[in-house]
N, C-alpha and C positions, 0 to 999 in steps of 0.2 A: 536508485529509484526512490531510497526512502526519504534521502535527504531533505529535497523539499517539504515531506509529510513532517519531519523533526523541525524546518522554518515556520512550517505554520502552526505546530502545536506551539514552540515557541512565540511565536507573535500573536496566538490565543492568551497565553501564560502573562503577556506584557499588559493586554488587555482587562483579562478575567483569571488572575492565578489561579483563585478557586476553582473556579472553571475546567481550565487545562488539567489541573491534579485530581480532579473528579473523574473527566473521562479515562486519564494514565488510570486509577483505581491503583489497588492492591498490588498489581501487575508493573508499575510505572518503574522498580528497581530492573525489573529482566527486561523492559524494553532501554532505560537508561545503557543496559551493560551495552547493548547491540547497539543503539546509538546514540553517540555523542552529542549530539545535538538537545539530548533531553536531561543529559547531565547537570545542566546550569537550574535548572528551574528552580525559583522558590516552593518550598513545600512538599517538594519530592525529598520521601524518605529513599535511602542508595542503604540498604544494609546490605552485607557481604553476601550474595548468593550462594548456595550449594553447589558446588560442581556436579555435574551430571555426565553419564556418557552421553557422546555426540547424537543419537536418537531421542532420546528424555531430554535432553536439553532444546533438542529442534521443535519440538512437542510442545515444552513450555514457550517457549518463545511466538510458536502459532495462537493458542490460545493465550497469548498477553497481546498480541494483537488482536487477533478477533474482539478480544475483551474492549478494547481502546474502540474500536470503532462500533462496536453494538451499544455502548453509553454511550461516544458523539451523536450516534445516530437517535438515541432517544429525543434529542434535543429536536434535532432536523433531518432532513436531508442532507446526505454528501456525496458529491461529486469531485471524483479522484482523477485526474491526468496521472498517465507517466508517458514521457517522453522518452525518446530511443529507446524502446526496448529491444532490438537488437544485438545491442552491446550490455544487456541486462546481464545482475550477474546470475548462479542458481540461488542463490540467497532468495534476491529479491524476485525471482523468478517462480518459486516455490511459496512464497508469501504472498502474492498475489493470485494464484493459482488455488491457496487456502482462503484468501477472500472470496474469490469468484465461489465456490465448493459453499461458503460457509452462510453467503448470502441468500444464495440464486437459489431462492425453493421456489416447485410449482405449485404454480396458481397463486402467488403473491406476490404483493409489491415490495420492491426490495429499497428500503434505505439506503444504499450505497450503491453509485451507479458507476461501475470501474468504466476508463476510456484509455488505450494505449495507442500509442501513434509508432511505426518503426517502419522502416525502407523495404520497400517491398521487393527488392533485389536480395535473394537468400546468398549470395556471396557476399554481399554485407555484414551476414549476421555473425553472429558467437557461437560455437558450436553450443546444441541442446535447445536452440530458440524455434527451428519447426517442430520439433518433434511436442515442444511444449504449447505449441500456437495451437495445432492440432488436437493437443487433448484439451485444449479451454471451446472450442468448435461444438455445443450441442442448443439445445433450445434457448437458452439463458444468454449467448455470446455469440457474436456473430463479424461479420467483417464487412467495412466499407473502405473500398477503396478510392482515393482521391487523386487527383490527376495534377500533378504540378501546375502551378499557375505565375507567370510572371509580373502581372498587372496589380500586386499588390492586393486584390481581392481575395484572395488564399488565406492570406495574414491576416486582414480583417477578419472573416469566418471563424478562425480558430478563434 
């Protein structure tokens, strides 16, 4: 799911290096370790991390995200697709799940407006994907359902 988020900080980076190694912050070495795609950048420092046990380390890693996109979001608004999520894995499944949580307070507008698209047939899914759709289900998130279309008007829409 994140890969495309690591295409387009990168094709920020190409644009506005400054930029892209702004919103990374401090945090930009523990998001680099988790994905590669942030590896390449100019201007990201990569010093060796601390190993952590596997809970401290999941910790850090939500909080270098959150961090990433509460500085994107200072700039603007964003609006996140993820596709298939289905086939998401718990990684990303649990990182989104800390978006939605870290964003969505009442009574405010929220900066980051998450959209997931996945097949609405649960024998599709990955095991852990209802149980997880379910707990994202309260005031903040919600579900619409879309009805297949042939006419090429579906495609347009998205």
């Amino acid at each position: 799911v994140f890969e495309a988020f690591c295409a387009w900080v990168g094709g920020e980076a190409e644009g506005a290096p400054g930029r892209a190694v702004a919103w990374l912050g401090a945090c930009g070495d523990v998001l680099a370790q988790h994905f590669a795609g942030l590896r390449s950048l100019r201007g990201l420092e990569q010093p060796r991390l601390v190993e952590l046990e596997p809970g401290a380390a999941q910790a850090r890693l939500m909080a270098a995200v959150y961090g990433f996109f509460s500085r994107a979001c200072e700039e603007s608004r964003i609006a996140m697709f993820a596709e298939d999520l289905h086939w998401a894995d718990e990684q990303s499944r649990t990182l989104l799940a800390h978006l939605h949580r870290s964003f969505a307070v009442e009574g405010s507008v929220t900066p980051l407006l998450l959209i997931g698209g996945y097949r609405p047939e649960p024998a599709e899914w990955d095991e852990g994907v209802a149980p997880w759709l379910d707990a994202l289900q309260n005031a903040h998130a919600g579900t619409v359902r879309l009805t297949p279309r042939d006419d090429g008007i579906g495609r347009a829409t998205v």
